[in-house]
Wavefront OBJ file of the C-alpha trace (Angstrom):
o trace
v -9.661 -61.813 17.077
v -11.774 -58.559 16.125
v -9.604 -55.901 14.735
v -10.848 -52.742 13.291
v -8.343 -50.258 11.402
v -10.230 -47.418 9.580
v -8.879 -44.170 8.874
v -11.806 -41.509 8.165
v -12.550 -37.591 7.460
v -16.213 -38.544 9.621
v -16.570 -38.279 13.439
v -16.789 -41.921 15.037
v -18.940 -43.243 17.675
v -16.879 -44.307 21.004
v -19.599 -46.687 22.530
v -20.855 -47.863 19.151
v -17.280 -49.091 18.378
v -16.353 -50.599 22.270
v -19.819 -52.446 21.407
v -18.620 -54.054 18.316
v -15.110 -54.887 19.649
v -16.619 -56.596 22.989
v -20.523 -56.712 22.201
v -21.367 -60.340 23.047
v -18.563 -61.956 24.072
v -17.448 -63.690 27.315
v -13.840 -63.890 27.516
v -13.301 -60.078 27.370
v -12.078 -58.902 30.932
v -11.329 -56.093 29.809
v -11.789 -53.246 27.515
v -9.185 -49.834 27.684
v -10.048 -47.008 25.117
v -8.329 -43.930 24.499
v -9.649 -41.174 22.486
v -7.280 -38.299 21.174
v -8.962 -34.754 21.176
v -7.956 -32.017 19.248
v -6.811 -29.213 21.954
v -7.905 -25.343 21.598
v -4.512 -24.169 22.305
v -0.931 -25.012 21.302
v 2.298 -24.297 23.276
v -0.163 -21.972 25.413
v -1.914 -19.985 21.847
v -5.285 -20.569 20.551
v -5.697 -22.581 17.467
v -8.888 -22.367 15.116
v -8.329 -25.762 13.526
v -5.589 -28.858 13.277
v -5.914 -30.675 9.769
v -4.300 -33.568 9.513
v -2.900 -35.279 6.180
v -1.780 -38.672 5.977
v -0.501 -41.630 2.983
v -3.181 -43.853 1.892
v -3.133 -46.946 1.508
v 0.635 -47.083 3.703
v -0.683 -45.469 6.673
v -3.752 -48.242 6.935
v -0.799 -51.214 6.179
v 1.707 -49.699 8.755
v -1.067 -49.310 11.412
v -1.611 -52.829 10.582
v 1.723 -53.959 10.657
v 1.526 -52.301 14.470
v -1.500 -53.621 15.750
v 0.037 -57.189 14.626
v 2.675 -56.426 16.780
v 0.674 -55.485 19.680
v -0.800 -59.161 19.384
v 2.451 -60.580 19.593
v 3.030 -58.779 22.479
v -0.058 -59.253 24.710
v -3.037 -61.728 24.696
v -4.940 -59.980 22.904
v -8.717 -60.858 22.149
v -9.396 -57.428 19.900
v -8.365 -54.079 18.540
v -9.456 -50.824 17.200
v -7.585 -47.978 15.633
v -9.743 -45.041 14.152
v -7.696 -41.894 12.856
v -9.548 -39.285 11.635
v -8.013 -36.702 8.970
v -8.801 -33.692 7.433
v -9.722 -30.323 9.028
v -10.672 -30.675 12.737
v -11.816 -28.120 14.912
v -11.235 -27.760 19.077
v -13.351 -30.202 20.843
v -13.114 -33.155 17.878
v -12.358 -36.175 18.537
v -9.130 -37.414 16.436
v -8.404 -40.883 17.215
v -9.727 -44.123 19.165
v -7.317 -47.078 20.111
v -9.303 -49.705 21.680
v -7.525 -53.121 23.382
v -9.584 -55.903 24.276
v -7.932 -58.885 26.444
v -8.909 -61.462 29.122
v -6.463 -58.831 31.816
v -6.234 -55.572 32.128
v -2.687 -55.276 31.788
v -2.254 -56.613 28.464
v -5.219 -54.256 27.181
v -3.664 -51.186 28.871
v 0.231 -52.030 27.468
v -1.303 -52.825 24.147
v -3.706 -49.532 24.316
v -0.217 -47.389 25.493
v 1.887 -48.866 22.846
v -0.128 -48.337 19.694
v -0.637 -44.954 20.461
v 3.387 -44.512 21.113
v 3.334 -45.742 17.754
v 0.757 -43.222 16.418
v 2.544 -40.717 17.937
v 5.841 -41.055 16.689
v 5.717 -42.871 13.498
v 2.709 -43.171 11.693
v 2.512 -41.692 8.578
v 0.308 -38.777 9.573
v 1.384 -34.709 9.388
v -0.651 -32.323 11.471
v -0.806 -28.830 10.273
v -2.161 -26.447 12.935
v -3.884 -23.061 11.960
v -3.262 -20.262 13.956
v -4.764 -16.433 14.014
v -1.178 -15.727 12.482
v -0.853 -18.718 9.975
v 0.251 -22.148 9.638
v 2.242 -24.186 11.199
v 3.059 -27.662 10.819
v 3.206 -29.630 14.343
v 7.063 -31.199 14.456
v 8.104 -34.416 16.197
v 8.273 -34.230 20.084
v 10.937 -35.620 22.134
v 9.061 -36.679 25.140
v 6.862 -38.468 22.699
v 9.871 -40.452 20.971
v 11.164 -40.816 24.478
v 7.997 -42.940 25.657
v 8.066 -45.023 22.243
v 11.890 -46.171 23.218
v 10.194 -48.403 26.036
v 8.648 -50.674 23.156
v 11.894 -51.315 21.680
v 13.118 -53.883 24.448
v 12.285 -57.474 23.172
v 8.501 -57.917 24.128
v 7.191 -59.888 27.204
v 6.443 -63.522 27.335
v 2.478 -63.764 26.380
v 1.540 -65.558 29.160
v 2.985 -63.032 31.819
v 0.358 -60.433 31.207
v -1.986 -61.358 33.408
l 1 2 3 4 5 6 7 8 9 10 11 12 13 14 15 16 17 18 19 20 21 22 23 24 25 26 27 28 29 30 31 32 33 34 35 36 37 38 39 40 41 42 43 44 45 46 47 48 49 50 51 52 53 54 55 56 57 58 59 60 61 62 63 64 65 66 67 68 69 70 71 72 73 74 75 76 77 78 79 80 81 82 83 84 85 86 87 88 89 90 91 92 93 94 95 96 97 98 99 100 101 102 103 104 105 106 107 108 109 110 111 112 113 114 115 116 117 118 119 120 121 122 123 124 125 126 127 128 129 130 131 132 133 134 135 136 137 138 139 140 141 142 143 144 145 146 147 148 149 150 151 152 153 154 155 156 157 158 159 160 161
């Protein structure tokens, strides 16, 4: 299995990456990406810039420790998780989850619930500057909400076809 986990202050390359999780190979079916974007407004105000802090060394192990699980969970033939930290401006991209599987369904659960996780529980804080200061982005309940699905036991491997 190809996994990638990288967490970088650098912009990352979408296609280069898809290429070097599926590049070659002949039992990918499929391939589901998702790429985060930092937003030029928040709760309906503009923002100049969203820097984002995270632990080293624990946020790598614990996005680890979560792609593992996704292979539990789902046939999976590859994954990618690129977080990006530091200052980013509107437009940026922030973060690329990539699934690779023989089925699409296992590659889109597997793409859905890593980024549950990255949502909710990753060791990340997002700070998000505004033209009247600071202010640090708090825990959502529709996102914690969506991350509850994952908690039921997961599906049989072999059903994810």
């Amino acid at each position: 299995m190809t996994t990638t986990i990288r967490l970088q202050h650098e912009p990352f390359d979408i296609a280069a990456e898809v290429a070097k999780l599926s590049g070659g190979r002949t039992d990918v079916g499929a391939v589901v990406t998702f790429t985060g974007i930092c937003r030029a407004d928040e709760r309906g105000a503009p923002i100049a810039a969203l820097t984002l802090e995270h632990y080293p060394g624990m946020a790598e192990a614990e996005i680890a420790r979560h792609v593992e699980e996704a292979c539990t969970r789902w046939p999976l033939l590859g994954a990618t998780v690129i977080h990006r930290h530091g200052r980013l401006k509107p437009g940026e991209d922030i973060v690329l989850v990539a699934t690779a599987s023989s089925h699409r369904q296992a590659a889109f659960a597997a793409a859905e619930f890593l980024m549950d996780y990255l949502k909710t529980r990753a060791p990340f804080w997002k700070q998000v500057e505004m033209t009247d200061g600071n202010v640090w982005v708090e825990a959502k309940v529709a996102d914690d909400e969506a991350a509850e699905r994952w908690s039921e036991p997961p599906p049989r491997r072999d059903a994810a076809k």
